[in-house]
N, CA, C and O atoms as a printed pandas DataFrame, in Angstrom:
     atom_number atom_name residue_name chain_id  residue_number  x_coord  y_coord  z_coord
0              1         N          UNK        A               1   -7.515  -18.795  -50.654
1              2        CA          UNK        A               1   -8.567  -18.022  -50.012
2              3         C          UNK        A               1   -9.047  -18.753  -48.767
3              4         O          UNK        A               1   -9.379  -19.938  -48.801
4              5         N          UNK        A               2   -9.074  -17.946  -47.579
5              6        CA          UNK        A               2   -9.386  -18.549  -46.210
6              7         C          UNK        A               2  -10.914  -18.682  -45.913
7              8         O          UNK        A               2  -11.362  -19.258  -44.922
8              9         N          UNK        A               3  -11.797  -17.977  -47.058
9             10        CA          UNK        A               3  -12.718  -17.219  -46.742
10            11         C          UNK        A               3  -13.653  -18.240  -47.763
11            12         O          UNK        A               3  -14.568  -17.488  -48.098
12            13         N          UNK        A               4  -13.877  -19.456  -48.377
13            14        CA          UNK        A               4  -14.615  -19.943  -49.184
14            15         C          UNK        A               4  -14.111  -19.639  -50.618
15            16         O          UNK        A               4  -13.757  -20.689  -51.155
16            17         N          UNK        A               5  -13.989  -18.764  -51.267
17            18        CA          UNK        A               5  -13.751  -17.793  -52.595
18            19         C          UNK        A               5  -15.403  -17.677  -52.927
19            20         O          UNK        A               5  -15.681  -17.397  -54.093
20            21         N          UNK        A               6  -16.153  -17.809  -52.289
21            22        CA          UNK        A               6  -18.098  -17.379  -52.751
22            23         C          UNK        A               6  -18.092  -16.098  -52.304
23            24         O          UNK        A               6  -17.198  -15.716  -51.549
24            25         N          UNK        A               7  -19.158  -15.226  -52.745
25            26        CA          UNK        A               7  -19.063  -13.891  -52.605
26            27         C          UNK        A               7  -20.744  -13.856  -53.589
27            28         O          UNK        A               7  -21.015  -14.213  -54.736
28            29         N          UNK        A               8  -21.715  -13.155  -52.297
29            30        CA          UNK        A               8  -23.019  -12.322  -52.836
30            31         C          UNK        A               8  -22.820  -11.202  -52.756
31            32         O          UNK        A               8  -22.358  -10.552  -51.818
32            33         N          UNK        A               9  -23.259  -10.806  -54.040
33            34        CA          UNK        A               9  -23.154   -9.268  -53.953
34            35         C          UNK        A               9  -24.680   -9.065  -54.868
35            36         O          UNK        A               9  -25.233   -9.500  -55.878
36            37         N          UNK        A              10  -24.915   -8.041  -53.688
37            38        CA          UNK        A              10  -26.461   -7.285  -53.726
38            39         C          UNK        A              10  -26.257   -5.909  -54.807
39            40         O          UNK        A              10  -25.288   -5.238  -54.452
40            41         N          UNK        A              11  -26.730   -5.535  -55.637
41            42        CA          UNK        A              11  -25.894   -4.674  -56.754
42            43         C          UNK        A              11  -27.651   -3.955  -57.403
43            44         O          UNK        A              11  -28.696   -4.506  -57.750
44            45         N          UNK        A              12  -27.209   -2.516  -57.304
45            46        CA          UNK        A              12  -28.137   -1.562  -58.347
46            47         C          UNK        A              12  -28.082   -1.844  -60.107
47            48         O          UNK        A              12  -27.144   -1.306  -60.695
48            49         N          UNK        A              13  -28.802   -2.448  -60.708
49            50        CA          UNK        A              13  -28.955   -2.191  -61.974
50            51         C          UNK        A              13  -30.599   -1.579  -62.408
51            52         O          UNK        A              13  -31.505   -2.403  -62.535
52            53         N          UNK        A              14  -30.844   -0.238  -62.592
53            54        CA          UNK        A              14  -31.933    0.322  -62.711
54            55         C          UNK        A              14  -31.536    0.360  -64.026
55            56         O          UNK        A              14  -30.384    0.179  -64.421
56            57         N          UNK        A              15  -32.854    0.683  -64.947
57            58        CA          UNK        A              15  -33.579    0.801  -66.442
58            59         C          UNK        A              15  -32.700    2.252  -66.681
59            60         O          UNK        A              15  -32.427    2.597  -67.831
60            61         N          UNK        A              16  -32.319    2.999  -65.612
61            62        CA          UNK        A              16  -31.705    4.469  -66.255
62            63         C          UNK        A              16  -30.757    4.541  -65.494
63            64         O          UNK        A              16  -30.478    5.705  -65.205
64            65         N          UNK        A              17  -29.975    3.596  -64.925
65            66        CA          UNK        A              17  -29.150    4.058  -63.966
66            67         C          UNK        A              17  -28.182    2.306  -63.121
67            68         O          UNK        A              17  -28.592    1.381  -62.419
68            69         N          UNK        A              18  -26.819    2.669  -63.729
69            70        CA          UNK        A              18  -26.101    1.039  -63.388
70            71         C          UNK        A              18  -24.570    1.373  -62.276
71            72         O          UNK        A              18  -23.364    1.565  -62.433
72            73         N          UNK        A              19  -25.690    1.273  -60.999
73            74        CA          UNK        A              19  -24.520    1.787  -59.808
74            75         C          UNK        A              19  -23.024    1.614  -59.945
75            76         O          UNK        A              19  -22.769    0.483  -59.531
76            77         N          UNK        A              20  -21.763    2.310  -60.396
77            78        CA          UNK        A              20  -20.960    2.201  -60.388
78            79         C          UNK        A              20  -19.873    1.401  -59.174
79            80         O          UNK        A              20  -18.839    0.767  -59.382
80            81         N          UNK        A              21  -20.345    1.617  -58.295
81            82        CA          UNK        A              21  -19.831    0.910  -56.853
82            83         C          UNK        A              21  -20.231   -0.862  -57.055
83            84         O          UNK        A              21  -19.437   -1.798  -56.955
84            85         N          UNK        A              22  -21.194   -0.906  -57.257
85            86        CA          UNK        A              22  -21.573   -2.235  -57.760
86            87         C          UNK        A              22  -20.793   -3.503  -59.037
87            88         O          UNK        A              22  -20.579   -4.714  -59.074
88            89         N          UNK        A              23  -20.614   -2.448  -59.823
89            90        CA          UNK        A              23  -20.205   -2.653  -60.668
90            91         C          UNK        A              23  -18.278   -2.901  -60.101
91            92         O          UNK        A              23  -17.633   -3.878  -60.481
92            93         N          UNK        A              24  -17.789   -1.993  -59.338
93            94        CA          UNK        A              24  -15.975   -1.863  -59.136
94            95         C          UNK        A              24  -16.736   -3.205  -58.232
95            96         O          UNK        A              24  -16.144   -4.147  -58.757
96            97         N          UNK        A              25  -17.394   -3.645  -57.514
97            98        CA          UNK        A              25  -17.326   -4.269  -56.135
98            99         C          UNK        A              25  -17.305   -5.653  -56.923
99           100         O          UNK        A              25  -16.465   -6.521  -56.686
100          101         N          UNK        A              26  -18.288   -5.777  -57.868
101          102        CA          UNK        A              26  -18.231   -7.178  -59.225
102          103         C          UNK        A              26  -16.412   -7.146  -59.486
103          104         O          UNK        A              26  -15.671   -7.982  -58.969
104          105         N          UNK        A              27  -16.052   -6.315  -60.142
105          106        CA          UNK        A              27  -14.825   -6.449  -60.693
106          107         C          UNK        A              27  -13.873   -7.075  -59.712
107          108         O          UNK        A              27  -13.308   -8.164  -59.809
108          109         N          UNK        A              28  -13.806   -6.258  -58.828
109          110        CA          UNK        A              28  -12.691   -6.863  -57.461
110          111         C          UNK        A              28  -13.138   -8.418  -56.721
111          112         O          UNK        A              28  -12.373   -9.285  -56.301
112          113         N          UNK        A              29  -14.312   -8.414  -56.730
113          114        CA          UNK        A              29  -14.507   -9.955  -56.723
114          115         C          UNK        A              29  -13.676  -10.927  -57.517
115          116         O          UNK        A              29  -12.920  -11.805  -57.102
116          117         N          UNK        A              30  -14.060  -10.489  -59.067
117          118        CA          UNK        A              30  -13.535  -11.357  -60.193
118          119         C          UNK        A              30  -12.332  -10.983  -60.470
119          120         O          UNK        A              30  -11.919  -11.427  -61.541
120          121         N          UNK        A              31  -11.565  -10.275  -59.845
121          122        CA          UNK        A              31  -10.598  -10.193  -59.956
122          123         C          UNK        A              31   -9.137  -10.973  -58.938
123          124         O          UNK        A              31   -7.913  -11.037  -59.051
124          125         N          UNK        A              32  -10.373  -11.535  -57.801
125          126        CA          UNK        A              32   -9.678  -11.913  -56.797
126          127         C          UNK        A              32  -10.050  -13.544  -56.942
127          128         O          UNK        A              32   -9.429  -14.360  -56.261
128          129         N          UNK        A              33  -10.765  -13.831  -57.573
129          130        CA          UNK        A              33  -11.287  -15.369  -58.077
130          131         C          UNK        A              33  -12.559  -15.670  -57.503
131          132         O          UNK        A              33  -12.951  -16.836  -57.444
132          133         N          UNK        A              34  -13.228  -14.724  -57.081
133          134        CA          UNK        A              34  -15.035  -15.320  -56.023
134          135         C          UNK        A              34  -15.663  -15.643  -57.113
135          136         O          UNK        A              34  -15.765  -15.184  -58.250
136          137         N          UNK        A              35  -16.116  -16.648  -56.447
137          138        CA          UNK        A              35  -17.376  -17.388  -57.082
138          139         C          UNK        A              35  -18.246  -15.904  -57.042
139          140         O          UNK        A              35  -17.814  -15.055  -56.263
140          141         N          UNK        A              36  -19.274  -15.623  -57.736
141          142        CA          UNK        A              36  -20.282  -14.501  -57.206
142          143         C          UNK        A              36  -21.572  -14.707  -57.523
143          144         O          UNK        A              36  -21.847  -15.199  -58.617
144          145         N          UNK        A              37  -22.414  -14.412  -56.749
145          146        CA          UNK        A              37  -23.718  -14.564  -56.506
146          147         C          UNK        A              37  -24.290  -13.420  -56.860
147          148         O          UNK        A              37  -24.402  -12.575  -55.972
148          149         N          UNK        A              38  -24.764  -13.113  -58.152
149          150        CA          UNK        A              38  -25.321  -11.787  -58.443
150          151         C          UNK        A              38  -26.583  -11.376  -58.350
151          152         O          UNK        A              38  -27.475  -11.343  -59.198
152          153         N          UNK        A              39  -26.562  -11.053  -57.183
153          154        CA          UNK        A              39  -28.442  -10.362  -57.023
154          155         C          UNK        A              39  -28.153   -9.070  -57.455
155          156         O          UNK        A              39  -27.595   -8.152  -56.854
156          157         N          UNK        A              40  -28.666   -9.134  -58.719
157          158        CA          UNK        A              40  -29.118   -7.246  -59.214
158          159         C          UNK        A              40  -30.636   -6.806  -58.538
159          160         O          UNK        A              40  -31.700   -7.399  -58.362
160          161         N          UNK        A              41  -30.282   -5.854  -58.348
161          162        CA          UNK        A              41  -31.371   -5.179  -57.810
162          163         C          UNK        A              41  -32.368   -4.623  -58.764
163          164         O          UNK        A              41  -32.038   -3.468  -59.036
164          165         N          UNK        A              42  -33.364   -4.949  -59.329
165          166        CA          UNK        A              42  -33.823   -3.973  -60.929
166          167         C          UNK        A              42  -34.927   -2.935  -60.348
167          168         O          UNK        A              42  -35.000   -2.267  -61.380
168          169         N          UNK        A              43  -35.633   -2.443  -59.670
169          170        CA          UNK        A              43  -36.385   -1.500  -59.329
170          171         C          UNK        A              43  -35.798   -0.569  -57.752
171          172         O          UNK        A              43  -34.891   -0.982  -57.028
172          173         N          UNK        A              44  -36.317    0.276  -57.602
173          174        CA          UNK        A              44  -36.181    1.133  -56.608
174          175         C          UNK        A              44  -36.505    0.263  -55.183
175          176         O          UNK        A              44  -35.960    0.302  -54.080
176          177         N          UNK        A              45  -37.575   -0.496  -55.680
177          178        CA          UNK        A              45  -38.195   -1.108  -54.486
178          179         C          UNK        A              45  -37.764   -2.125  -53.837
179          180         O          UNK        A              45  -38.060   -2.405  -52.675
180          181         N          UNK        A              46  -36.781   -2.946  -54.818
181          182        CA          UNK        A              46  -35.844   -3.708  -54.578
182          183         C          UNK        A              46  -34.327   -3.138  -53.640
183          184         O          UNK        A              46  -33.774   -3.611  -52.647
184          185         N          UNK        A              47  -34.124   -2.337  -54.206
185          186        CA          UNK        A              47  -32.896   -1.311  -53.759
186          187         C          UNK        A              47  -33.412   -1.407  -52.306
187          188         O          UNK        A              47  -33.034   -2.100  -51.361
188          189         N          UNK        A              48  -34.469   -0.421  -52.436
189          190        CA          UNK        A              48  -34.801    0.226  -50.667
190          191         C          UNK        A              48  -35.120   -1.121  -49.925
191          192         O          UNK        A              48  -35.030   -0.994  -48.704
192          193         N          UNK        A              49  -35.329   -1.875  -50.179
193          194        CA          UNK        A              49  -35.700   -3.245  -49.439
194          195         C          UNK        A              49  -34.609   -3.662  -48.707
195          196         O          UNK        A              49  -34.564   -3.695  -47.477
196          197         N          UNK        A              50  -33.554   -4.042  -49.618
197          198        CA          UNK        A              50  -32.709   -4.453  -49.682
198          199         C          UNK        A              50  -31.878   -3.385  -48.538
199          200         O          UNK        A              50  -31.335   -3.979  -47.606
200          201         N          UNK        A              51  -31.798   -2.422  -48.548
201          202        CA          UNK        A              51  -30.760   -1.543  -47.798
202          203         C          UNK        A              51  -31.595   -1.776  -46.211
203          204         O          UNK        A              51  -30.953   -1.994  -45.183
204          205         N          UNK        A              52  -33.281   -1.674  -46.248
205          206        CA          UNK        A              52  -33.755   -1.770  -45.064
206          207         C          UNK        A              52  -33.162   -2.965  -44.456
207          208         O          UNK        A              52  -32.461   -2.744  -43.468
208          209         N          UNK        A              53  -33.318   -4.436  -44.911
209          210        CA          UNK        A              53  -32.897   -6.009  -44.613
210          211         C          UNK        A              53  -31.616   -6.027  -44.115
211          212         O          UNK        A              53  -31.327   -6.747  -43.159
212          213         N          UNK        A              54  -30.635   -5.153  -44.780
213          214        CA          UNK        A              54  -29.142   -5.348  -44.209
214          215         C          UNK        A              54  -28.682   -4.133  -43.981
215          216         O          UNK        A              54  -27.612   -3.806  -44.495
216          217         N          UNK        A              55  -29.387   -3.248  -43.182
217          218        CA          UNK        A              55  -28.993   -2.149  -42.493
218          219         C          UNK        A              55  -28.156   -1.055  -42.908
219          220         O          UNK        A              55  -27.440   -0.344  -42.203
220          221         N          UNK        A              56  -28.378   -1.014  -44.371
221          222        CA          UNK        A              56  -27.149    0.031  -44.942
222          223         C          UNK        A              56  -27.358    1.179  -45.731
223          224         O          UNK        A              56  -28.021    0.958  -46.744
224          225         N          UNK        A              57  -26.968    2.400  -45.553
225          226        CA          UNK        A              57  -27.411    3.616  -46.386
226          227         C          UNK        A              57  -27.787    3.345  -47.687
227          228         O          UNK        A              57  -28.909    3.429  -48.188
228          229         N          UNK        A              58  -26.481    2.932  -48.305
229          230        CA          UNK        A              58  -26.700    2.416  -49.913
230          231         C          UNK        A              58  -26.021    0.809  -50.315
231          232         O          UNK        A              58  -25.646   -0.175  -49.678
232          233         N          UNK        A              59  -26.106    1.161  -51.565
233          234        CA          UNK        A              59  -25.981   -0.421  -52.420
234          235         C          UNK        A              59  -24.310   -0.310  -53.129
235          236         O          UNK        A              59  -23.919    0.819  -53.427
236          237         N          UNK        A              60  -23.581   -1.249  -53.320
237          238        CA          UNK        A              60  -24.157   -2.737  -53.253
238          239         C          UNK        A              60  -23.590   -3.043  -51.347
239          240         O          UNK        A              60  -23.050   -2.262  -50.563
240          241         N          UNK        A              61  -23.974   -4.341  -51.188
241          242        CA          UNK        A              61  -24.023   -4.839  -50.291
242          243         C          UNK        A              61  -23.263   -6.324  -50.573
243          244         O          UNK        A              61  -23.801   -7.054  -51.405
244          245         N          UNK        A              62  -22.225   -6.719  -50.012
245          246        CA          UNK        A              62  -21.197   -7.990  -50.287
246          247         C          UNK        A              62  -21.137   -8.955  -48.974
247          248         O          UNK        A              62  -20.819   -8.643  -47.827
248          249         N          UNK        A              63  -21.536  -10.209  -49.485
249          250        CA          UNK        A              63  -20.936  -10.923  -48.139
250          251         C          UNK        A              63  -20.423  -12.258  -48.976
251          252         O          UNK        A              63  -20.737  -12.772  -50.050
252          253         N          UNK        A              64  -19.195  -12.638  -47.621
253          254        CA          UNK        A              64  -18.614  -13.149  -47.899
254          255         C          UNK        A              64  -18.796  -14.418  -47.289
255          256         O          UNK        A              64  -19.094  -14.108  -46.136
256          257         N          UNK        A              65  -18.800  -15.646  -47.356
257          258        CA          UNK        A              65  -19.495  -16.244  -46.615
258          259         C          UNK        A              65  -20.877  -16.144  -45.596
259          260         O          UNK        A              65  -22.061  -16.103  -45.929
260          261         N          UNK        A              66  -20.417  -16.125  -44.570
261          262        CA          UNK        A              66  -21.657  -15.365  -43.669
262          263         C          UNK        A              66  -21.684  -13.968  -42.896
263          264         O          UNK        A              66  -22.500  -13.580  -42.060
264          265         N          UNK        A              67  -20.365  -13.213  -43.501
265          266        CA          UNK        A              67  -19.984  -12.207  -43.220
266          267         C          UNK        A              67  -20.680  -11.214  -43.920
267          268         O          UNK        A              67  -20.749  -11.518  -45.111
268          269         N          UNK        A              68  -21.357   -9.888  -43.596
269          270        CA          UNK        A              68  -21.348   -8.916  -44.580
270          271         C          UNK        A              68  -20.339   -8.075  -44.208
271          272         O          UNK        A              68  -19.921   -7.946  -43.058
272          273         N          UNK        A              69  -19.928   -7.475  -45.229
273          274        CA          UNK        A              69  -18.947   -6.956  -45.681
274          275         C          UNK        A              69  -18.598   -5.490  -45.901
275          276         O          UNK        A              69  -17.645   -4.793  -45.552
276          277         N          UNK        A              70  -20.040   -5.201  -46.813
277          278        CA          UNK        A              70  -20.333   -3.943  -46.732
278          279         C          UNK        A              70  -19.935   -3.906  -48.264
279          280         O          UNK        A              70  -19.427   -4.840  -48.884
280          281         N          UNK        A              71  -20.311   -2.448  -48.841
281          282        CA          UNK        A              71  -19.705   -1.797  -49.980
282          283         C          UNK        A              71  -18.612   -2.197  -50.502
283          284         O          UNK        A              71  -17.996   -3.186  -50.106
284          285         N          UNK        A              72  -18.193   -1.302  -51.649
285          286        CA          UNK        A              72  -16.897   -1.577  -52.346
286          287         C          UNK        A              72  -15.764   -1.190  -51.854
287          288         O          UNK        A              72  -14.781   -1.913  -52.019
288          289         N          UNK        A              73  -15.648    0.100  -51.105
289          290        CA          UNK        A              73  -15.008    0.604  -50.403
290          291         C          UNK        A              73  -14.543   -0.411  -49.287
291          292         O          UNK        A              73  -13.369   -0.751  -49.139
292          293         N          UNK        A              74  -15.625   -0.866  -48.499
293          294        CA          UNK        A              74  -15.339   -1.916  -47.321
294          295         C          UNK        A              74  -14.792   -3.444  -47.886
295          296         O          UNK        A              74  -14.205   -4.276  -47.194
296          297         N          UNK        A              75  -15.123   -3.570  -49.228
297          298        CA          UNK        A              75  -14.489   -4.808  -49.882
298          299         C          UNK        A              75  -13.272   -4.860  -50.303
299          300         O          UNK        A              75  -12.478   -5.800  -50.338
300          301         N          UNK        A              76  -13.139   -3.269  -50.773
301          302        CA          UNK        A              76  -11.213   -3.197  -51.389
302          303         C          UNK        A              76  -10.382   -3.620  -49.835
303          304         O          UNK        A              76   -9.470   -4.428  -49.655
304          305         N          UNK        A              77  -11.288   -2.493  -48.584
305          306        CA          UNK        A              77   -9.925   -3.000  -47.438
306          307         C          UNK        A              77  -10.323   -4.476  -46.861
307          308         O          UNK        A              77   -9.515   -4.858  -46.015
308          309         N          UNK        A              78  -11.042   -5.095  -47.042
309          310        CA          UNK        A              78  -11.180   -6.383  -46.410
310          311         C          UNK        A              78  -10.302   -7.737  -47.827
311          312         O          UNK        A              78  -10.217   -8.920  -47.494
312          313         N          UNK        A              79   -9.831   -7.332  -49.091
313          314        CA          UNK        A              79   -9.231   -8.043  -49.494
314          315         C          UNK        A              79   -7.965   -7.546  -49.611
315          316         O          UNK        A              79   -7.059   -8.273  -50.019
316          317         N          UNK        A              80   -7.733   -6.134  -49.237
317          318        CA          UNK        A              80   -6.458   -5.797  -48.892
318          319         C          UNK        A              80   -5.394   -6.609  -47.888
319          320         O          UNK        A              80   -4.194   -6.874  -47.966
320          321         N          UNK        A              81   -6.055   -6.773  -47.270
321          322        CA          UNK        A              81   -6.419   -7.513  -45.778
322          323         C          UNK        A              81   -5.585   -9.051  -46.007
323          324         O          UNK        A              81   -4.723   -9.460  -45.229
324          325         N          UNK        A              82   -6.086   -9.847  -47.345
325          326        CA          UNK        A              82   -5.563  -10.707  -47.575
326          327         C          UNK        A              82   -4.542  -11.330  -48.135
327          328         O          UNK        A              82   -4.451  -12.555  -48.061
């Protein structure tokens, strides 16, 4: 890995509700060997914070070193990549 192998990922886990994207974006991490840094998100207020701070419609949110990354979607092609 060129890239550290560390990996934060910003991730929805609500009381009624466990973001699926979050969850594939965990897997493909650990599937690729990242260390991971799991900030769950547990309230709404956390979520919306969080999307305001790093500029993004929705959750989760991945960076890779000092890179963000973006979603799961933007994480499958950036380890495609590798």
């Amino acid at each position: 890995m060129d890239d550290g192998g560390h990996a934060v990922l910003y991730r929805m886990v609500l009381p009624d509700h466990v973001c699926p994207f979050g969850v594939r974006a965990r897997d493909l991490l650990q599937e690729r060997g990242y260390t991971i840094d799991d900030r769950v998100l547990s309230s709404r207020v956390e979520v919306d914070d969080a999307k305001t701070r790093f500029g993004v419609a929705t959750t989760p949110v991945v960076f890779i070193g000092d890179r963000q990354i973006g979603g799961a979607d933007a994480l499958e092609r950036y380890l495609a990549d590798r």
